[in-house]
C-alpha positions, -999 to 999 in steps of 0.1 A, spaced: -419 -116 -223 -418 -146 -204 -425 -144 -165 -432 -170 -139 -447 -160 -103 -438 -185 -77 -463 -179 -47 -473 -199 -18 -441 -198 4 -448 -191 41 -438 -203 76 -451 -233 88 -442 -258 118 -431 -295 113 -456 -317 100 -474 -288 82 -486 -287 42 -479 -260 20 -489 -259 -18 -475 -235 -34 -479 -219 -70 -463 -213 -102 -481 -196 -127 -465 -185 -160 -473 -156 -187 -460 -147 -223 -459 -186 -225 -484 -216 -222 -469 -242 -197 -486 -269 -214 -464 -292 -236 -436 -282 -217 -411 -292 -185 -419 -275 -153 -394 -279 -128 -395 -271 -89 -359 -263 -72 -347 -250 -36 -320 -234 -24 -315 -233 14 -302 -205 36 -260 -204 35 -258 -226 2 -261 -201 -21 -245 -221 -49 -264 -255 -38 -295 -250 -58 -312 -285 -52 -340 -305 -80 -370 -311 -59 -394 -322 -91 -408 -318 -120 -436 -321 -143 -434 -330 -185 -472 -310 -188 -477 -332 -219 -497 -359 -197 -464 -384 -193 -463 -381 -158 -439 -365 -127 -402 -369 -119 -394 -364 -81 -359 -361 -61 -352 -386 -35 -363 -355 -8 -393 -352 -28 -407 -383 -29 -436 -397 -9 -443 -364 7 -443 -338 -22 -465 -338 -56 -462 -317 -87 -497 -310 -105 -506 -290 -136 -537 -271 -145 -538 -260 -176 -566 -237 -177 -549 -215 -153 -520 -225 -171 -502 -231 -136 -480 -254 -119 -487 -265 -83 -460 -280 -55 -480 -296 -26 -455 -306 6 -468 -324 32 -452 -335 60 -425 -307 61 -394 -311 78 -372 -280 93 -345 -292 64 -373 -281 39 -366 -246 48 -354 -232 17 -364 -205 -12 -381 -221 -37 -380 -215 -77 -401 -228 -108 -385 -232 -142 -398 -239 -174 -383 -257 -209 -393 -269 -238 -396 -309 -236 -403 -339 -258 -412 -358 -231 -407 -371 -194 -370 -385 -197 -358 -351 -212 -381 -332 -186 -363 -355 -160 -331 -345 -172 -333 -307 -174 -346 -309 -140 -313 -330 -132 -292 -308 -150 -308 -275 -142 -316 -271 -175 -340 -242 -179 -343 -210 -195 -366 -195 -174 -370 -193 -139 -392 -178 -117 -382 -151 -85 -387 -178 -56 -410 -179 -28 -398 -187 9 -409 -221 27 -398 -215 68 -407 -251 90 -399 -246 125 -396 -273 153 
C-alpha cells in the first residue's frame, strides 16, 4: 500500500521559512515525479502546482509563485521529499499536498505537475502566514 505523510505545516508570520516534508512508504520515490500542490482556504476546487521534483537527478520544475523563494530537494536515503519556503507571504496560506508518479524524465515530471497528473497523493499539511 502506497502512503505519503506530508508534515511540516505550521503557522508562521510574513517573512518566515518553513520546510516541510514528504515522506513516502510501500514505494521508493526515487526514479519518480514528486510534486508539491496547495489549495487555499475557500477554493476548494483551485488546487494550485507549486513544484516539483523528476528524483532521477534531471533537476526541479517550479510555478511562477514558487520560484525564487521555494526549493524542492530529495533525499533518497530517507526516501523523502522536502519543500523549503522562505520568504512567505500571507497568500501562501494554504493546505499543502505531495503527489507521486511514475516519470521518464523532467519534461513529463513538469507536465503531470501541470496537469495534476498523479496517482497518489498525500493528506496535506497546513502552512498559516500572518501579517
Amino acid at each position: 500500500q502506497v502512503r505519503l505523510m506530508a508534515s511540516g505545516g505550521s503557522s508562521v508570520q510574513t517573512g518566515g521559512s518553513l520546510r516541510l516534508s514528504c515522506t513516502a512508504s510501500g514505494y521508493t520515490l526515487t526514479n519518480n515525479c514528486v510534486g508539491w500542490f496547495r489549495q487555499a482556504p475557500g477554493k476548494e476546487r483551485e488546487r494550485e502546482a507549486v513544484a516539483g521534483i523528476y528524483t532521477g537527478g534531471e533537476g526541479t520544475y517550479y510555478s511562477d509563485s514558487a520560484k525564487g523563494r521555494f526549493t524542492i530537494s530529495q533525499d533518497n536515503a530517507k526516501n523523502t521529499v522536502y519543500l523549503r519556503m522562505n520568504s512567505l507571504k500571507p497568500e501562501d496560506t494554504a493546505m499543502y499536498y505531495c503527489a507521486t508518479e511514475a516519470a521518464a524524465n523532467l519534461k513529463s515530471c513538469a507536465d503531470r505537475v501541470r496537469t495534476f497528473g498523479f496517482r497518489f497523493w498525500g493528506q496535506g499539511t497546513q502552512v498559516t502566514v500572518s501579517s
